[in-house]
C-alpha positions in Angstrom: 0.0 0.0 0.0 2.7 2.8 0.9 5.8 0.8 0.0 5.1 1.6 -3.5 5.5 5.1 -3.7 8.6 6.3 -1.3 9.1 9.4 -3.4 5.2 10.5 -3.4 5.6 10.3 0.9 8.7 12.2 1.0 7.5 14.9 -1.6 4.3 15.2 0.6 6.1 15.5 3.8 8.0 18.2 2.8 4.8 19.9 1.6 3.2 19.2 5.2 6.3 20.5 6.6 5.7 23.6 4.3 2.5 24.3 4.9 3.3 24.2 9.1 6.5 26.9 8.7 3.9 28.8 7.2 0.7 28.0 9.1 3.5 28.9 12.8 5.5 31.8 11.4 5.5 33.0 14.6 8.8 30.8 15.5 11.1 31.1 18.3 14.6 29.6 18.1 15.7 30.6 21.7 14.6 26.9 23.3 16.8 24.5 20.9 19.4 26.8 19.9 18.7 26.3 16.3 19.2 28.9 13.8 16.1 30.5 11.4 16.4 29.0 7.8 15.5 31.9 5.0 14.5 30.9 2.0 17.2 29.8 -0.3 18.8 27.4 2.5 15.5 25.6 2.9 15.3 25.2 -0.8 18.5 23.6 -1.1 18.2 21.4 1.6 14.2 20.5 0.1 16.1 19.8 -3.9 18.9 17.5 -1.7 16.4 15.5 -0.6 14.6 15.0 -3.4 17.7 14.0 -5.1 18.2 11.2 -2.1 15.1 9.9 -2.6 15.1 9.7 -6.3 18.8 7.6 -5.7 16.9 5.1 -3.2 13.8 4.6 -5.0 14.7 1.0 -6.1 15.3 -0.1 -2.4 12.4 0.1 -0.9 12.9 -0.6 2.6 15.6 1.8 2.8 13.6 4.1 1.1 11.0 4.5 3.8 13.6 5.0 6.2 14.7 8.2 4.2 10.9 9.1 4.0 11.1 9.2 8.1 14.2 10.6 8.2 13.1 13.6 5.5 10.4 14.4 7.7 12.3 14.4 11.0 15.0 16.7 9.3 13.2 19.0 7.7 11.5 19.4 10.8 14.5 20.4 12.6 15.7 22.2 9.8 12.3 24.7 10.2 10.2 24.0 13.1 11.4 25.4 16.3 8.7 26.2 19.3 5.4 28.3 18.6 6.2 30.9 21.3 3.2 32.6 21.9 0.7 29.0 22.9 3.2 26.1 23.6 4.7 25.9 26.9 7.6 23.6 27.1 9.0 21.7 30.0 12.5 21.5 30.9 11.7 18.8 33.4 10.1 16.3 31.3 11.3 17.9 27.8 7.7 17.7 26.0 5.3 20.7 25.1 2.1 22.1 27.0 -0.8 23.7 24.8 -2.3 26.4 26.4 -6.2 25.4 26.1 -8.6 27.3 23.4 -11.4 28.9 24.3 -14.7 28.3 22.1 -15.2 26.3 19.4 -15.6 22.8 18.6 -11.9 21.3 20.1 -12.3 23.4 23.2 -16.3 21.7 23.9 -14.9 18.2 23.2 -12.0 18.8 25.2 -14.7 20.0 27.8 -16.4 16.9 27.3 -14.1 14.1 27.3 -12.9 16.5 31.2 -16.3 14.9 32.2 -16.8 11.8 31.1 -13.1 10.6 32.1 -14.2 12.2 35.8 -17.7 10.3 35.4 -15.1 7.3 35.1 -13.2 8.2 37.8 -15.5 8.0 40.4 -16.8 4.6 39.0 -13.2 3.3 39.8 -13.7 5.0 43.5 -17.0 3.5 43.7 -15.3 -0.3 43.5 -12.9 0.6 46.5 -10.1 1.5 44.0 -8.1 4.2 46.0 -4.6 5.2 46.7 -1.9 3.9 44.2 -4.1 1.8 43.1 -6.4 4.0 42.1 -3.8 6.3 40.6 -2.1 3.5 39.0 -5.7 2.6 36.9 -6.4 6.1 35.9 -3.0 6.6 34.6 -2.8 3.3 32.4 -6.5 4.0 31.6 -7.8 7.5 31.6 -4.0 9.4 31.3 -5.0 10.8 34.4 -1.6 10.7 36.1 -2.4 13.4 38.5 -3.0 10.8 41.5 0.8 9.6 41.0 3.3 10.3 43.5 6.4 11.2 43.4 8.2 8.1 45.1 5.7 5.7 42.7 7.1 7.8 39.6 10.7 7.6 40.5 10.2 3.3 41.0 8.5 3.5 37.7 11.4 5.5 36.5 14.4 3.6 38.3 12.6 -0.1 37.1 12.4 1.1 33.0 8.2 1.0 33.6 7.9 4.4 33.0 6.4 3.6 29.7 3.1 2.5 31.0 1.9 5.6 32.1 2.1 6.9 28.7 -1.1 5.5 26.7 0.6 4.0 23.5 0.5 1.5 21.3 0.4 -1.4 24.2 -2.8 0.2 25.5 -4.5 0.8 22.0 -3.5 -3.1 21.2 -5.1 -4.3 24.1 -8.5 -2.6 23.9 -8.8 -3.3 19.9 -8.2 -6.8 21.2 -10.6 -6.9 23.7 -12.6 -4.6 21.6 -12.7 -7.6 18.7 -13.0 -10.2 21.3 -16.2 -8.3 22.7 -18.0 -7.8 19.6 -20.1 -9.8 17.6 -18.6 -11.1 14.1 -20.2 -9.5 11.3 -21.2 -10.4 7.5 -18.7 -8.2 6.2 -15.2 -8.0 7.4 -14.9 -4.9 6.5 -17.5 -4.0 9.1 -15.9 -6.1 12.3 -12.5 -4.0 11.8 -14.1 -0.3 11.3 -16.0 -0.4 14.3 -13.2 -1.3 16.6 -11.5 1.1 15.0 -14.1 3.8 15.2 -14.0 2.9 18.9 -10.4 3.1 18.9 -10.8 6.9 17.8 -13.6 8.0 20.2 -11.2 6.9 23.2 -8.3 8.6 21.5 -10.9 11.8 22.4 -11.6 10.6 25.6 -8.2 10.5 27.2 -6.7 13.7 24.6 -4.5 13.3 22.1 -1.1 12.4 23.0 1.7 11.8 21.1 2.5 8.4 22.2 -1.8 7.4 21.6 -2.4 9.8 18.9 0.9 7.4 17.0 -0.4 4.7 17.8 -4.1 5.2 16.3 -3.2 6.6 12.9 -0.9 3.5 12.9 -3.3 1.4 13.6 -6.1 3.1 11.2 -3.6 3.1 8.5 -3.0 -0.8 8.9 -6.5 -1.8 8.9 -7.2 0.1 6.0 -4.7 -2.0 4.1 -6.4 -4.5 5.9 -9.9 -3.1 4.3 -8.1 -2.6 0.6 -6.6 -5.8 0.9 -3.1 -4.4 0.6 0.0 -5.2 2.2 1.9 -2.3 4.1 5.3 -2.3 5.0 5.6 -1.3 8.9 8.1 1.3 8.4 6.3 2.9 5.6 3.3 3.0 8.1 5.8 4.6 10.6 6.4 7.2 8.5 3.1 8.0 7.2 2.2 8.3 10.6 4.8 10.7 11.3 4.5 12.9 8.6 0.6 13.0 9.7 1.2 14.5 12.7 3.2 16.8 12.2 1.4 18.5 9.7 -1.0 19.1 12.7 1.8 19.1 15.7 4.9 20.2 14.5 6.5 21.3 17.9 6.3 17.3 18.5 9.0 17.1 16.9 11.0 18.9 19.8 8.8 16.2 22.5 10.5 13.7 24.1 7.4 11.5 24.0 7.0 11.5 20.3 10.6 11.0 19.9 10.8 7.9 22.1 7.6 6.7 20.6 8.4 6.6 17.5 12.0 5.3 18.1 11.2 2.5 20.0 8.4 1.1 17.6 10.6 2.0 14.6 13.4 0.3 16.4 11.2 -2.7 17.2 10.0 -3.0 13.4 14.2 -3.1 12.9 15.3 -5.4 15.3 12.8 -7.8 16.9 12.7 -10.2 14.4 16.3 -11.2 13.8 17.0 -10.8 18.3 13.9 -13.1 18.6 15.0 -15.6 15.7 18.4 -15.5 17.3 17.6 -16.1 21.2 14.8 -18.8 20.4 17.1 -20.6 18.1 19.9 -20.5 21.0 17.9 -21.6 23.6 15.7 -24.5 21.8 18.9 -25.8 20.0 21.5 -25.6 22.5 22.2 -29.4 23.4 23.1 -30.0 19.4 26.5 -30.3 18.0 27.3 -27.3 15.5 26.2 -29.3 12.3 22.8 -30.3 13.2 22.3 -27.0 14.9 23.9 -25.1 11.8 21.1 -27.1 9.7 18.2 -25.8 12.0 19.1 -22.3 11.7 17.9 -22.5 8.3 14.0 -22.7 9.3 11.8 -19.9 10.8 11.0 -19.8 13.9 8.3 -17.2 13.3 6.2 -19.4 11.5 4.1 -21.1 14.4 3.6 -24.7 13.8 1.2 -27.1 16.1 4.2 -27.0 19.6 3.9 -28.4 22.9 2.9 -25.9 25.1 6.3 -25.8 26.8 7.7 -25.1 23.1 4.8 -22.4 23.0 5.6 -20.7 26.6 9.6 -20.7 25.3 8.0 -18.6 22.3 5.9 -16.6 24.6 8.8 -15.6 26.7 11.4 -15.1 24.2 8.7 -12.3 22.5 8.8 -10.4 25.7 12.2 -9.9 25.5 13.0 -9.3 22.5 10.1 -6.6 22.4 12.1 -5.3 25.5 15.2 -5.2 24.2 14.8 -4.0 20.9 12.7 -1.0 22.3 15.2 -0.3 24.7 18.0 -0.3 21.7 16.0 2.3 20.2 15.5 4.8 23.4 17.8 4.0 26.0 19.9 7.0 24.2 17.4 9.1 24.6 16.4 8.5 28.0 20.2 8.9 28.6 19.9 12.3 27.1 17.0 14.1 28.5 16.7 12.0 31.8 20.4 11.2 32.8 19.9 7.8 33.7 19.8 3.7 32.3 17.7 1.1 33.6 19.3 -1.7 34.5 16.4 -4.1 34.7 14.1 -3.2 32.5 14.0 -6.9 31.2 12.9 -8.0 34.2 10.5 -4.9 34.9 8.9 -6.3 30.7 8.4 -9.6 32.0 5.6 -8.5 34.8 4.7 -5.0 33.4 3.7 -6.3 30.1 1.2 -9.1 31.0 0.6 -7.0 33.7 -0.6 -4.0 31.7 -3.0 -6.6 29.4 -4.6 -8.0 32.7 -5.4 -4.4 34.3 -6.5 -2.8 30.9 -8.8 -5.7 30.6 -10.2 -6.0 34.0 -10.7 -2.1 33.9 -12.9 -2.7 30.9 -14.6 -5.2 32.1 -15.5 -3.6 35.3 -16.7 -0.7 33.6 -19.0 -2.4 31.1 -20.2 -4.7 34.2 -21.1 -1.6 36.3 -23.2 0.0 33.2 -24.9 -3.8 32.4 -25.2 -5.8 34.8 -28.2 -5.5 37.2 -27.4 -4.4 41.4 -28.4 -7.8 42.0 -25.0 -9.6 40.4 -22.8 -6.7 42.5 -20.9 -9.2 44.2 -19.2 -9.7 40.1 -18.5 -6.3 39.8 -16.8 -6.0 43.3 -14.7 -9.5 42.3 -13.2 -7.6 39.4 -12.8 -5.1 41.2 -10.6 -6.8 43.8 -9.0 -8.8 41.1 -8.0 -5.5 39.6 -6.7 -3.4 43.1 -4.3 -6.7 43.9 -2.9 -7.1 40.3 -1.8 -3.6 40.5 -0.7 -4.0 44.3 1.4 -7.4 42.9 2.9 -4.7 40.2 3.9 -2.2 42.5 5.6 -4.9 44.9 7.2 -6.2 41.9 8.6 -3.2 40.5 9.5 -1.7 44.3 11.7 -5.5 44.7 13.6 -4.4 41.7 14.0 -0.7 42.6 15.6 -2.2 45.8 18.0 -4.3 44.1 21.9 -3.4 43.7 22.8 -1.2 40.5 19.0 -0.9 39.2 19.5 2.5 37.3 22.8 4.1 36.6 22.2 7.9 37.6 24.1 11.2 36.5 24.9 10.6 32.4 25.4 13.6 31.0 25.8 13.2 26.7 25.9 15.9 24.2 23.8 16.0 21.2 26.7 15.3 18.9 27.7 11.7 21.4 23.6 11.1 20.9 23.9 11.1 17.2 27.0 8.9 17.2 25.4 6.4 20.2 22.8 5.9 17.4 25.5 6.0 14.2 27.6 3.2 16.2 24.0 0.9 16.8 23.1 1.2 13.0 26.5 0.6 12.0 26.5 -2.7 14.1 23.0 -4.2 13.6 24.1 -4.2 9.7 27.6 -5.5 10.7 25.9 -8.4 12.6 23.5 -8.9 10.0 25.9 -9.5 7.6 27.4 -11.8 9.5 24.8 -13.6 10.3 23.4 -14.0 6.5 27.2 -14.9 5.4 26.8 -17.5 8.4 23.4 -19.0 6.4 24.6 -18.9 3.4 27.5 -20.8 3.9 25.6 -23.9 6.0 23.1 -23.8 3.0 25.9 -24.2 0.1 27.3 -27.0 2.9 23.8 -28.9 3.3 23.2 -28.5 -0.6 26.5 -29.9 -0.9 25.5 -32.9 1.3 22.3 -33.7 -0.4 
């Protein structure tokens, strides 16, 4: 679906990036430092670009990595910081929008205030209340407001930071419980736009963020190749996404959130399948000799066959990491830069956080739609989720606060430069493509050798 046209993306993201120098003239360059482009620098660096793309329009997948890349660079080439109605945050290095007053945003914003409090005093109804409670409205509602300061800093120490900000975890779960909920229609067409729809409508409910408002378009722009029965390319759908919002957002180009969000998925789309066909094949093949293993290499482990379930729980746990680890690739620099710090754990913090986050969302969802169906007589089910849901985030918290606790859990105090970032990020690329390499040199040689043998 997007794969096909690298050059028509880039070409429109420099338009979008166009239309927002002109639609925030009104730019200040005393936050990043950066200085105001006039006209004939922009047009150079817009007719190098071009050029680029027109060299990589036969590789595709390298192709839609330029597309993102054109985006983000323009993007620091002319957006800076809308002076006069962004507020940004030296703390947590993201932007504040002053709210608008009148018109349709400001009375849905208004809205969505209501309902999510309407929400919030279902969950206090239920007996949900200290970090509990805060714990539920954050992963839920994005109401982190009830979060302390010492449950933030565990969060932050333990590399589970990442679930207070709604993202593509938290959209995944509820379109799967979404699909799970509703009934299968005729068309199938029909049973994917109306999770979708639904999707969107929470998207309004808890505001859009950069981290939710990513993860929708990238999920709407998936299961509309879905709908067209085409095939899209996740990094081509990572980039579309991008250049999306920032025609509306450009300042979130500046915001750490949308930074880290859209390295670590882009970062996952890179890595996770060659760290998970690497560890799985490791683990299930270790007792071979080197020929036999060699041979085995040579089939996919991402295909699913009919396993054991010990063969199945091996696959499940493998996933986890190598969703961890190939996210953290992506924005450990980045926490390292704007945060000063590295998680030691945060493998260990994935393992429970994860299927932790997928039984809370899902309890939370359930309790609501119990409380608004089911009859006063069957309370005693509402207040058995509701337990259920209080002592899985209780079991979280303990978890995370064991970790905290333990010796060497975050290295504090790293100070990097912007020029160290960009080479921290040089020195990964440059060594995922040498150990690629070397790992397809590797096949290819066992392959010539069991060809050989046949």
């Amino acid at each position: 679906m997007w794969h096909a046209k690298p050059l028509f993306f880039l070409i429109l993201g420099i338009v979008a990036e166009h239309l927002c120098l002109v639609r925030y003239a009104t730019l200040s360059a005393a936050t990043h430092g950066l200085l105001p482009l006039n006209f004939t620098a922009l047009a150079a660096a817009t007719l190098l670009l071009l050029l680029l793309s027109a060299l990589l329009r036969r590789r595709r997948r390298v192709a839609g990595v330029a597309v993102l890349l054109a985006i983000f660079s323009i993007g620091m080439l002319t957006m800076e910081r809308q002076s006069h109605s962004l507020r940004y945050s030296h703390t947590t290095h993201r932007y504040y929008e002053q709210p608008q007053e009148g018109g349709v945003t400001a009375k849905i914003t208004a809205h969505a205030a209501t309902v999510r409090e309407r929400l919030l005093q279902e969950y206090k109804g239920y007996g949900l209340d200290g970090e509990a409670f805060a714990i539920v409205a954050a992963m839920t509602l994005g109401d982190r407001s009830g979060v302390t300061q010492e449950l933030r800093e565990v969060y932050n120490v333990t590399g589970g930071a990442h679930v207070f900000a709604l993202s593509g975890l938290h959209l995944s779960i509820i379109f799967m419980l979404l699909t799970l909920l509703m009934p299968t229609f005729r068309h199938p067409k029909l049973s994917l736009a109306i999770p979708l729809t639904l999707v969107w409508a929470y998207v309004l409910l808890v505001g859009p963020h950069a981290s939710v408002l990513r993860a929708a378009i990238m999920m709407t722009l998936y299961g509309v190749g879905r709908i067209l029965a085409r095939y899209s390319r996740p990094v081509d759908v990572i980039a579309a996404a991008a250049m999306l919002i920032l025609i509306v957002k450009p300042h979130w180009l500046f915001d750490a959130g949308f930074q880290m969000s859209f390295l670590a998925v882009l970062s996952i789309c890179m890595l996770y399948n060659g760290i998970f066909r690497t560890l799985y094949n490791l683990i299930k093949y270790r007792s071979l000799n080197h020929d036999r293993y060699a041979e085995l290499l040579l089939q996919d482990p991402m295909v699913e066959n009919k396993e054991p379930w010990p063969t199945r729980l091996l696959r499940f746990v493998v996933g986890l990491f190598s969703v961890s680890l190939a996210a953290q690739i992506g924005v450990a620099p980045l926490v390292a830069f704007y945060f000063h710090r590295f998680s030691c754990y945060f493998w260990i913090t994935n393992f429970f956080v994860s299927p932790a986050a997928i039984l809370i969302i899902g309890l939370s969802l359930l309790l609501l739609i119990a409380s608004l169906l089911l009859p006063s007589a069957l309370a005693g089910v509402t207040g058995a989720i509701a337990w259920g849901l209080k002592w899985t985030v209780t079991l979280q918290n303990m978890l995370l606060e064991w970790i905290a606790n333990l010796p060497c859990a975050s290295i504090e105090d790293i100070h990097i430069s912007t020029l160290q970032l960009l080479m921290i990020y040089i020195f990964i690329a440059a060594t995922v493509l040498l150990v690629r390499r070397m790992y397809n040199v590797y096949l290819c040689e066992k392959v010539c050798e069991v060809n050989k043998n046949e």
